[in-house]
C-alpha positions as CSV (number, residue, x, y, z in Angstrom):
1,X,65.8,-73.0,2.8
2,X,68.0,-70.0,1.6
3,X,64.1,-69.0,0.1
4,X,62.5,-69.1,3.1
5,X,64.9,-67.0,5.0
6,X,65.5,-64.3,2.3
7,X,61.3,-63.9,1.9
8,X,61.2,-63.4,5.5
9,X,63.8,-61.1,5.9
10,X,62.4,-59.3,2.4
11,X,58.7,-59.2,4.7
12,X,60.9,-57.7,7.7
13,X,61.8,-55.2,5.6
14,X,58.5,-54.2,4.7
15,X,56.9,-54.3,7.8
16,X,59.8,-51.5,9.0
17,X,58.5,-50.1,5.6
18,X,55.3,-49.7,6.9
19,X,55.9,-49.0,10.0
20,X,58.2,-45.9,9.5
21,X,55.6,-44.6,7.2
22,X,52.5,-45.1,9.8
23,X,54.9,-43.4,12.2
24,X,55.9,-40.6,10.0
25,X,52.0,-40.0,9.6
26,X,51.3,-40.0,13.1
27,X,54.1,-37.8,14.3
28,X,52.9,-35.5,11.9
29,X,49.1,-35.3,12.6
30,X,50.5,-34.7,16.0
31,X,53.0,-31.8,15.4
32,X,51.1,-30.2,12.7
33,X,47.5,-31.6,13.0
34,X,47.9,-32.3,9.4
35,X,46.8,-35.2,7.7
36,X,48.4,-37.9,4.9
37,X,47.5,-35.1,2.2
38,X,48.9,-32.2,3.7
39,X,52.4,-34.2,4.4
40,X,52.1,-35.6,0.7
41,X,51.4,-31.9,-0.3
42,X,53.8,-29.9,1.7
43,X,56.6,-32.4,1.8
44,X,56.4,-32.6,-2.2
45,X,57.5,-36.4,-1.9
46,X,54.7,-38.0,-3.2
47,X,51.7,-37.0,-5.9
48,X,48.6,-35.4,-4.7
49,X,45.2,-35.9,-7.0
50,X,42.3,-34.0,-7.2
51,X,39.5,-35.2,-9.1
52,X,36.7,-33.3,-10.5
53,X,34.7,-33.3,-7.3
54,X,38.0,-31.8,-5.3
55,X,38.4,-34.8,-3.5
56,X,42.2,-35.1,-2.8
57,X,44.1,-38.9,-3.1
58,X,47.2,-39.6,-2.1
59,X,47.1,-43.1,-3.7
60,X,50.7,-43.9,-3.8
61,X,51.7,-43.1,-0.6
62,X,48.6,-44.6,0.8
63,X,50.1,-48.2,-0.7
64,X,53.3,-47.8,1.8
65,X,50.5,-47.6,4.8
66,X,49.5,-51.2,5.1
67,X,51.6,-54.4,4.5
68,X,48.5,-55.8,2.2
69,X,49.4,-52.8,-0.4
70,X,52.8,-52.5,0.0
71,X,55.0,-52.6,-3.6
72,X,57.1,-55.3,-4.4
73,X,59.8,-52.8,-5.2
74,X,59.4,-49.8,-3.1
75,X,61.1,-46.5,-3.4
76,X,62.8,-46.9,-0.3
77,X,64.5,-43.3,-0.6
78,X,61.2,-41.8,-0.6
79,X,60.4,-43.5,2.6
80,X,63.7,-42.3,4.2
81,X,63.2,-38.9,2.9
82,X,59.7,-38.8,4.3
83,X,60.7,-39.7,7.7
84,X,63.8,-36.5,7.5
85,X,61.2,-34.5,6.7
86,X,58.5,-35.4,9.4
87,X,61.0,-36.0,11.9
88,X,62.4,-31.8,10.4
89,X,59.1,-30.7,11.2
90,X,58.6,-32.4,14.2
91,X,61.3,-31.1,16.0
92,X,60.2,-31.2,19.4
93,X,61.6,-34.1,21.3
94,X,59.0,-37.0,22.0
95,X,58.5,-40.3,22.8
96,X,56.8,-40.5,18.9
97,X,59.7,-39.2,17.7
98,X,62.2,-41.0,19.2
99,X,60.5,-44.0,18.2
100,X,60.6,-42.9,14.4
101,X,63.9,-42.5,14.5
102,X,64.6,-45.8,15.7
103,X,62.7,-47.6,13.4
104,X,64.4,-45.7,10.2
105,X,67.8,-46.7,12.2
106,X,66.5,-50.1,12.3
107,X,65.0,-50.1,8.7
108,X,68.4,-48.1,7.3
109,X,70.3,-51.2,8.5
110,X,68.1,-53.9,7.0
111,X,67.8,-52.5,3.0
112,X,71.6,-51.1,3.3
């Protein structure tokens, strides 16, 4: 039984995972009208490809997007420091914004 519970509170923990990172996207676009490659580029969190045709991949953060993708061991400092730095830029006060901060509050109590 202890199994059961630690695998489900290890899949809460990634679904605040994912959700702090879908919210730091979408607080973004809005504020900046960036998209996931600008805030990989400009925030300088996470690595930015461009193949030979210029198209530009932000693979790993793209794996922190959706619970199917998500790593077994993710860099949860990168996902807090992602948030600081959307919720930096996004300084106006919102309903978004607000709600990004709760879930990292929420998320910094579950993995601490």
């Amino acid at each position: 039984m202890a199994n059961d519970s630690s695998a489900t509170a290890e899949d809460e923990r990634c679904r605040l995972g994912v959700l702090v990172m879908q919210l730091s996207l979408v607080c973004w676009r809005e504020a900046t009208n960036g998209d996931r490659r600008t805030l990989a580029f400009k925030s300088r969190l996470w690595n930015v490809y461009e193949d030979a045709g210029g198209y530009v991949r932000t693979q790993t953060l793209d794996r922190y997007l959706c619970e199917s993708s998500f790593p077994s061991r993710p860099r949860w400092n990168r996902i807090y420091a992602t948030a600081r730095y959307v919720l930096s830029t996004c300084a106006l006060p919102s309903a978004l914004r607000d709600e990004l901060q709760q879930a990292m509050n929420r998320l910094g109590r579950d993995v601490s």
